[in-house]
C-alpha positions as CSV (number, residue, x, y, z in Angstrom):
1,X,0.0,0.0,0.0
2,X,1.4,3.1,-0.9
3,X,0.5,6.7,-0.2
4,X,-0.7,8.7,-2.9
5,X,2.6,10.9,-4.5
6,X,1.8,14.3,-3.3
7,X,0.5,13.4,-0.1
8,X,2.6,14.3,3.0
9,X,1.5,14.1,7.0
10,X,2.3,17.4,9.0
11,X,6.0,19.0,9.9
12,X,5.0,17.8,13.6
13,X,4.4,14.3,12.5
14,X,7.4,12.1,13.9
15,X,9.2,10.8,10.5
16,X,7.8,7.6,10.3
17,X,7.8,4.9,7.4
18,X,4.6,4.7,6.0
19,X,4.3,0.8,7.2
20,X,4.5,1.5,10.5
21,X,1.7,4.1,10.7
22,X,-0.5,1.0,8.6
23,X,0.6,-1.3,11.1
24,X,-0.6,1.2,14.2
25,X,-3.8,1.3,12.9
26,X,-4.0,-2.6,12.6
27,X,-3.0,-2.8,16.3
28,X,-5.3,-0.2,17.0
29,X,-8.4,-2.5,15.8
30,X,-6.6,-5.6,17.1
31,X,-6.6,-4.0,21.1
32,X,-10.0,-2.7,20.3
33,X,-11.0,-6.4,19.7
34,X,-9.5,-7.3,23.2
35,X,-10.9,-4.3,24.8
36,X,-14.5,-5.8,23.9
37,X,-13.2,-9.0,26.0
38,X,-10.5,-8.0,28.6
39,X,-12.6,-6.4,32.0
40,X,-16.1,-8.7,30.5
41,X,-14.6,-12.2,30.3
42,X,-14.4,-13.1,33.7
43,X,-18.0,-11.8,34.6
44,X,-19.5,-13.6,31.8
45,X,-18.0,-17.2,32.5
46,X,-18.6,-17.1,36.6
47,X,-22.3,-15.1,36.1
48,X,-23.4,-16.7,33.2
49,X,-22.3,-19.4,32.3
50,X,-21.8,-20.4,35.9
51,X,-18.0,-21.5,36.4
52,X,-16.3,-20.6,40.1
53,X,-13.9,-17.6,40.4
54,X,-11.2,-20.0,41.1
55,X,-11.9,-22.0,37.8
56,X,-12.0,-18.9,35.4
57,X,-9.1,-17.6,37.3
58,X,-7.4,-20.7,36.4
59,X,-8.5,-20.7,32.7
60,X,-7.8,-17.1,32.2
61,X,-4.2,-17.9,33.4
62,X,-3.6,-20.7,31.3
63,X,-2.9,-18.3,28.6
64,X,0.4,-17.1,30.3
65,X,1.2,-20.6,29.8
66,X,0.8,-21.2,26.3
67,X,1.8,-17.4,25.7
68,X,5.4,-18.3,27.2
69,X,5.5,-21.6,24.3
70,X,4.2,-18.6,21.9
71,X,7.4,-16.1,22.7
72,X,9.7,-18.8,22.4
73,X,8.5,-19.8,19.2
74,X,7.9,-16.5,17.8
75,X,11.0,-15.5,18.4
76,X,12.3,-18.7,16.1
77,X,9.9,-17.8,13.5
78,X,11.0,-14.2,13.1
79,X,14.7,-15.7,12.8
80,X,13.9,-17.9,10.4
81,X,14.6,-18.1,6.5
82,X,11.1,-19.7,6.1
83,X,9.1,-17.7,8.3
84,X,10.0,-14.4,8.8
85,X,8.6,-11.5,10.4
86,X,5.3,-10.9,8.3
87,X,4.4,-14.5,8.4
88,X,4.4,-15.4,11.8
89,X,2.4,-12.0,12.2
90,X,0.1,-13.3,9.5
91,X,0.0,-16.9,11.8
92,X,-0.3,-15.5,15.3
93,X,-3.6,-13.4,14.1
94,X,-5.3,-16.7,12.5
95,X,-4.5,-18.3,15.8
96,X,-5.6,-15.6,17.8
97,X,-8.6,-15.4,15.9
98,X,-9.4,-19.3,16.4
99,X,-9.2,-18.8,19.8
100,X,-11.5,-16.1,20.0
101,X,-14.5,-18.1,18.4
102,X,-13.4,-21.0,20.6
103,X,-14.4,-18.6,23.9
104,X,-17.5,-17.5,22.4
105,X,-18.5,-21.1,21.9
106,X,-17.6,-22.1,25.9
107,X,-20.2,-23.9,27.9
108,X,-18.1,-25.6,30.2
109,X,-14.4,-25.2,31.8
110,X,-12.4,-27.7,29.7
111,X,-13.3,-25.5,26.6
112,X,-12.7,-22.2,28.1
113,X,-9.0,-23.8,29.2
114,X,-8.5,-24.7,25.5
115,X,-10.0,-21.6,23.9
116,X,-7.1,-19.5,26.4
117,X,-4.6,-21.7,25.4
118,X,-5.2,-20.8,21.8
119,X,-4.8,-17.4,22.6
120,X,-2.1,-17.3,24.5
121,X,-0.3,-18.6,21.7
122,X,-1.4,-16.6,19.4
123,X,-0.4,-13.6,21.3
124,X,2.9,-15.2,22.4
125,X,3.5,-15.2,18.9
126,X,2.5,-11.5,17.9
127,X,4.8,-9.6,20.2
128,X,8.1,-10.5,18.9
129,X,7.1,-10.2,15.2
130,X,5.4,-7.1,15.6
131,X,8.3,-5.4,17.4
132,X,10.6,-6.8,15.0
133,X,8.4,-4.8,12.0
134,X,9.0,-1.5,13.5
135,X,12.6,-1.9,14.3
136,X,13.3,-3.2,10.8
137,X,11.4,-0.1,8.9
138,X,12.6,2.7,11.3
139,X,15.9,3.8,12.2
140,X,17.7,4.1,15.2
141,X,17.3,7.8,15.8
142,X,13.6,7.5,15.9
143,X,12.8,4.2,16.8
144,X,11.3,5.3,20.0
145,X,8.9,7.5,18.5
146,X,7.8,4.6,16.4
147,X,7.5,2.4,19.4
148,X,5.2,5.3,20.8
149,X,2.8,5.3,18.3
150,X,2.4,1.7,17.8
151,X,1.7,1.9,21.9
152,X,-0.6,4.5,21.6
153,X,-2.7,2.8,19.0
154,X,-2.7,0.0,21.3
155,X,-3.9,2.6,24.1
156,X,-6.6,4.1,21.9
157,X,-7.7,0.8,20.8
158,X,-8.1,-0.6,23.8
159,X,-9.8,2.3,25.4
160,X,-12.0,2.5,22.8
161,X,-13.2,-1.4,23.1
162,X,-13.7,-1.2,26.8
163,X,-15.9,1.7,26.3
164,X,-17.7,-0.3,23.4
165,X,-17.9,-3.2,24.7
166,X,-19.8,-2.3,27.9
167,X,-22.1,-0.4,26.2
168,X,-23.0,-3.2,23.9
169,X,-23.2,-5.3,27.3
170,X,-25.4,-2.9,28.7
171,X,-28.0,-2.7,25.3
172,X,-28.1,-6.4,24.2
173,X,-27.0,-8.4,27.1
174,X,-24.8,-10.8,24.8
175,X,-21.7,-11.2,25.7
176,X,-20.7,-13.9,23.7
177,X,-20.8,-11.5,21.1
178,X,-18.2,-9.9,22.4
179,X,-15.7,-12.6,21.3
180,X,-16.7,-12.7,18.1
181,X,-16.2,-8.8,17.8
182,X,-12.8,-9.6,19.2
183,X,-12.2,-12.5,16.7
184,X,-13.2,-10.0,14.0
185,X,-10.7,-7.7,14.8
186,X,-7.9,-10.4,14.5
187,X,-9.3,-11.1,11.0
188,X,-9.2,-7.4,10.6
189,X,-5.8,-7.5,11.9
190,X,-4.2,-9.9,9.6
191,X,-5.8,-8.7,6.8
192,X,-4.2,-5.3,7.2
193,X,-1.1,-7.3,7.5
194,X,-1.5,-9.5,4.4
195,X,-2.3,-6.0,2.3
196,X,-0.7,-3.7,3.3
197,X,2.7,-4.9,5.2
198,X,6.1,-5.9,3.4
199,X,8.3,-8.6,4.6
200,X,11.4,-6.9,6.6
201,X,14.7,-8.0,7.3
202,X,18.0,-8.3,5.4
203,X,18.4,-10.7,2.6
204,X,21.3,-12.5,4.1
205,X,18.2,-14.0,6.7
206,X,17.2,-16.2,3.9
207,X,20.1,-18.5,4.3
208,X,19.5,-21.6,5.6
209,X,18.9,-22.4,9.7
210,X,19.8,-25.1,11.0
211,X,18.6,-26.4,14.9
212,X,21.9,-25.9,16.1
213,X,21.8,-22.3,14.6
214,X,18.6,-21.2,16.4
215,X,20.5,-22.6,19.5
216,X,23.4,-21.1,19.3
217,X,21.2,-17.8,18.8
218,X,19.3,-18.5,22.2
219,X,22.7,-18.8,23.6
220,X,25.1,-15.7,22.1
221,X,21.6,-13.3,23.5
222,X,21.4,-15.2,27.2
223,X,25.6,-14.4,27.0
224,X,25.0,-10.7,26.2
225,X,26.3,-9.3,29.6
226,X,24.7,-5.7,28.9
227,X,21.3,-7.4,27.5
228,X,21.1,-9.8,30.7
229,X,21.5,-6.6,33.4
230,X,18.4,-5.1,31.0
231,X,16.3,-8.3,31.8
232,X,17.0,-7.8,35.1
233,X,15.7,-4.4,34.7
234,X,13.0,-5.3,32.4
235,X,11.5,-8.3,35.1
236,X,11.4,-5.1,37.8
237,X,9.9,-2.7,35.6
238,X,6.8,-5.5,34.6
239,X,6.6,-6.4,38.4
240,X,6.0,-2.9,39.2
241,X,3.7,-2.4,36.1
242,X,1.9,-6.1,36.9
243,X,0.6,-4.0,40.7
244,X,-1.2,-1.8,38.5
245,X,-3.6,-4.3,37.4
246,X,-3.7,-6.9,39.9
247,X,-2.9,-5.3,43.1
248,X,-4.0,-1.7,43.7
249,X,-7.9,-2.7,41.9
250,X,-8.5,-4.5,45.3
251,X,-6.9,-2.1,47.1
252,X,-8.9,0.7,46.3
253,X,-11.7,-1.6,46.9
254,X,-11.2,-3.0,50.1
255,X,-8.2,-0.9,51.5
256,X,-8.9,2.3,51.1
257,X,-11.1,4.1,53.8
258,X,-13.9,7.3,51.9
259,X,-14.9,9.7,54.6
260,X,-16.4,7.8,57.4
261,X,-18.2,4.6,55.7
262,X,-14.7,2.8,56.0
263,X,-15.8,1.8,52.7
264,X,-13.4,1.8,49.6
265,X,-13.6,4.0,46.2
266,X,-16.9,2.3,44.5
267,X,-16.2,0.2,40.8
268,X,-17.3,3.4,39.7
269,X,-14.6,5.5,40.7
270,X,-12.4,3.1,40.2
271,X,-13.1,2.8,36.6
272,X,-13.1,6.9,36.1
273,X,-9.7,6.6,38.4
274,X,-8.3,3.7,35.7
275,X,-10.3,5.6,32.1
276,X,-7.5,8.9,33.5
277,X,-4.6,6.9,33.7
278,X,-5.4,5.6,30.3
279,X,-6.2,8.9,28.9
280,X,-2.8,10.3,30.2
281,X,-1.2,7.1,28.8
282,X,-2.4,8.4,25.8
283,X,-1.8,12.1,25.3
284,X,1.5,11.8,27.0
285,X,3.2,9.0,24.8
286,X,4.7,11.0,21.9
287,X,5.6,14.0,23.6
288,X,7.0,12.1,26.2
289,X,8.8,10.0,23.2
290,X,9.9,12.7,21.7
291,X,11.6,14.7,24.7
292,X,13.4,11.4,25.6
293,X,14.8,10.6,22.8
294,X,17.4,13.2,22.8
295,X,18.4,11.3,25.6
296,X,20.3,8.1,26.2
297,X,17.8,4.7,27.5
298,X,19.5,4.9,31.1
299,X,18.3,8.5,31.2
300,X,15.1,7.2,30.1
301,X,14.7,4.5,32.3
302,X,15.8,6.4,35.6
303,X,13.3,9.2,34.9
304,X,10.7,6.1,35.2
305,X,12.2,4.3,38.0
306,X,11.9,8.1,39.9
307,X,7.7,8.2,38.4
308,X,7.3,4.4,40.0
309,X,9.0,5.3,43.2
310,X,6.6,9.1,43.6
311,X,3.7,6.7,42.4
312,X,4.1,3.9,45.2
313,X,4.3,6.5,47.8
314,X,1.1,8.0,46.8
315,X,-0.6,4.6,46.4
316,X,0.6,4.4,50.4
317,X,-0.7,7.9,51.2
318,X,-4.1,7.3,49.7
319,X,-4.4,4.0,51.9
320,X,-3.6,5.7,55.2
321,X,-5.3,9.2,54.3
322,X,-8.0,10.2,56.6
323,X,-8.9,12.6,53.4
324,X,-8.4,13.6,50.1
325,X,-7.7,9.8,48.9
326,X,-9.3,10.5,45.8
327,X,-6.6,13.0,44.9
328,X,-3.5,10.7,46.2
329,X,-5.2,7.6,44.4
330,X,-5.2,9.9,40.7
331,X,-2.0,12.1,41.4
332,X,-0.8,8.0,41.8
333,X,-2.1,6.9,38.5
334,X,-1.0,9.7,36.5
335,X,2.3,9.2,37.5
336,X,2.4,5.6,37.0
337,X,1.1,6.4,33.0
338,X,3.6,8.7,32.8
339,X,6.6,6.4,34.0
340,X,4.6,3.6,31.7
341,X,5.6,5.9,28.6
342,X,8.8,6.8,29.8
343,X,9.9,3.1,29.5
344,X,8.2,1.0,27.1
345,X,9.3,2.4,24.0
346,X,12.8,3.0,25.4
347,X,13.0,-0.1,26.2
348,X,12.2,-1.7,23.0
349,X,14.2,0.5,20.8
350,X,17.0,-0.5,23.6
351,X,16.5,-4.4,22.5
352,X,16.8,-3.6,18.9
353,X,19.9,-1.5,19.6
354,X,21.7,-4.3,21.2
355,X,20.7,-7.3,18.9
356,X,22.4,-8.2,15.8
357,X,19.8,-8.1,12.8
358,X,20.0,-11.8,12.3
359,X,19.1,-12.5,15.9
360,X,16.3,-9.4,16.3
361,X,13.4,-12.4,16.9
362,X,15.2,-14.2,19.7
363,X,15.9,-10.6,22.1
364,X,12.5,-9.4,20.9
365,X,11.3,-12.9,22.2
366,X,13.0,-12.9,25.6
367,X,12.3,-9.2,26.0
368,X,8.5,-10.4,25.9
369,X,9.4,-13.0,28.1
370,X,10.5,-10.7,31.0
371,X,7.1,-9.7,30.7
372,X,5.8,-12.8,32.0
373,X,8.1,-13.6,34.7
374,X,7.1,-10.0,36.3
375,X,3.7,-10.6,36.0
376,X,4.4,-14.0,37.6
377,X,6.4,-12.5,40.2
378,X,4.3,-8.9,40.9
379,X,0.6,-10.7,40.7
380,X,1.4,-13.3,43.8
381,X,3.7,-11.0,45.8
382,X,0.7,-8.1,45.6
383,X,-2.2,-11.1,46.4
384,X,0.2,-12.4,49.0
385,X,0.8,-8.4,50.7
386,X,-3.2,-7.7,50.8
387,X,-3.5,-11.1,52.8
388,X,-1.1,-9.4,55.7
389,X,-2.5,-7.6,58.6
390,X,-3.2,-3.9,57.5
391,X,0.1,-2.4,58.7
392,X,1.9,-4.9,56.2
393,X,-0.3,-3.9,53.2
394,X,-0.5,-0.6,53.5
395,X,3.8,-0.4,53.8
396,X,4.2,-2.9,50.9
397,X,3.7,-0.2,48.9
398,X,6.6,1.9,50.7
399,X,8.7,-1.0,50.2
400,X,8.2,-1.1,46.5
401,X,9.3,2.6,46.4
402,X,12.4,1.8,48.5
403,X,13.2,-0.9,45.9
404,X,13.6,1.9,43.4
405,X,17.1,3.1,45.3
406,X,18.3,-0.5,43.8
407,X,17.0,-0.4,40.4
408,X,18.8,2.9,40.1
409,X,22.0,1.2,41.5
410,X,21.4,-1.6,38.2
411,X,20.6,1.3,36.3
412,X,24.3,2.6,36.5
413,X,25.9,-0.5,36.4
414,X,24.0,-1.2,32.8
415,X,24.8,2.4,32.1
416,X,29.1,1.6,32.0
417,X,28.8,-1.5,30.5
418,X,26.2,-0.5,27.2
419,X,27.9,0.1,24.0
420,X,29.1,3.3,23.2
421,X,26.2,3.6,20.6
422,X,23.4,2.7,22.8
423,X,23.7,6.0,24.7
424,X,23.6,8.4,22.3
425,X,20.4,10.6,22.2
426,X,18.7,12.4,19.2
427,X,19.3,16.0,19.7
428,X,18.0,16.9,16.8
């Protein structure tokens, strides 16, 4: 797909290729599909279909699982001469799609397991490939914009489906619907893909691969000293990110004392407190991009290590706050979006900065894999802290904003040890 000769997007525009603003709005129709699904799903299968909270709980999880097979693999597909980055986009949105219909076809527990596992995979598959797209058709200097957009289509999208989904909830009552809206959007998805997106990579990638190749990949990335300290960083960073959603929800609910009910913020507030992070998310992400980038990763990262540690403390203030929790419980959010956009794209364009072309797939893949060791790290550890007695709960959240004094400690130790070309800015 190309854009018509004389056509040209506005001098504030970040210089983007073409592709990449195609593939944004792909992603953006993709998330919307999820947003349909993502807060509705576990409602539907305990209310209505009538499975326990500990079963759907189970199910819903069994996705990590099968996303963790997904990373690996789509990290091998990416690599390979057969594959490559636009097919195993092109496979991981059928897959995704099959899934979808699966869950909106669930009567029981065994099939709601399966359609999750599906998924998982599917999605475990998108995230290297996807990443690897951008990289490939933008160059260094503004590969964080480009992350930026592509994350705040996914914002938009997402936003957008939540919003659309429960008001389609609210009119028809089907949620089963819901599913098939998000399978759509996969279809959706990987037609934009099949029309409208190139293969990337160089053509020395078509050589042949042999088993002990993709091995010896796995193992030159998991010897990358500077890329391992990142991981390190990275698994801290998604355990932080994994209390937003599974940890302070309940919190507010059950923690946090209004006025003198000694009741917590209604699921009311709590989605108007969630709907501004997202809306910060979403106007802050390229002017947040763009100021960064004229600065090195570590500057990037330590300016969101500072957000989370300011954020954590307000989360603690709103829990012990005799008044004005609503305003600790937003100033809190508003940081954490802000320290959300600070990283993400730096942290991607940091991946793609430190892996050799030939081996983009396999750090894109265990970059995505940090991503589920936080999440299975950060989700126990917050359920385990709201089990405490109160005085524990409330200074978990302290102790999370102490932990940011050794982040920044890992933070300058992967400073001195990054190549020399990794910490240049833009300052253009």
């Amino acid at each position: 797909m190309k854009f018509p000769p004389k056509f040209q997007f506005p001098s504030w525009f970040p210089k983007i290729h073409p592709q990449v603003w195609i593939l944004a709005v792909g992603r953006l129709m993709l998330e919307m599909g999820t947003g349909f699904t993502l807060f509705y799903a576990p409602i539907f299968f305990v209310n209505k279909v009538g499975l326990s909270t500990t079963a759907v709980g189970f199910a819903l999880g069994s996705a990590s699982i099968s996303g963790v097979a997904g990373r690996v693999l789509g990290g091998i597909g990416v690599d390979s001469p057969s594959w490559g980055r636009r097919r195993t986009l092109l496979f991981s949105a059928a897959i995704s799609a099959i899934g979808s219909l699966v869950l909106s076809a669930s009567q029981n527990f065994a099939t709601l397991v399966i359609g999750n596992l599906i998924t998982g995979l599917g999605l475990g598959l998108y995230w290297p490939a996807n990443e690897a797209v951008v990289a490939d058709l933008t160059p260094t200097e503004n590969r964080r914009e480009a992350y930026a957009i592509t994350r705040l289509a996914d914002n938009l999208g997402l936003g957008m489906g939540v919003v659309l989904g429960g008001v389609l909830v609210t009119i028809s009552g089907s949620y089963r619907s819901l599913f098939i809206i998000d399978a759509i959007s996969f279809i959706v998805f990987f037609g934009v893909v099949y029309l409208a997106i190139a293969q990337t990579g160089q053509p020395d990638m078509r050589q042949s691969q042999k088993p002990q190749d993709i091995a010896s990949s796995w193992m030159a990335a998991l010897s990358d000293r500077p890329f391992l300290v990142y991981i390190i960083l990275n698994i801290i960073f998604t355990t932080y990110l994994s209390q937003l959603h599974s940890t302070i929800p309940i919190y507010f609910k059950n923690f946090v004392s209004v006025g003198n009910s000694g009741q917590g913020f209604s699921e009311t507030t709590i989605s108007a407190l969630f709907a501004l992070h997202l809306a910060i998310a979403i106007l802050s992400q390229i002017p947040v991009a763009r100021i960064l980038k004229r600065f090195s990763h570590t500057v990037a990262f330590t300016f969101s290590c500072l957000l989370w540690g300011i954020g954590f403390i307000f989360i603690w203030a709103c829990g012990v706050a005799t008044s004005d929790n609503l305003v600790w419980a937003a100033l809190a959010l508003a940081i954490f979006a802000v320290a959300i956009t600070s990283f993400i794209p730096s942290a991607s364009s940091l991946v793609t900065d430190l892996a050799p072309e030939s081996q983009r797939g396999v750090y894109l893949s265990i970059n995505s894999l940090c991503w589920a060791i936080g999440y299975f790290i950060g989700s126990p550890l917050g359920g385990w802290a709201l089990d405490q007695p109160r005085i524990v709960t409330d200074r978990f959240w302290l102790g999370f904003s102490f932990s940011v004094v050794i982040t920044l400690a890992i933070l300058q130790y992967l400073n001195r040890i990054l190549p020399t070309h990794t910490k240049v800015g833009n300052q253009e």
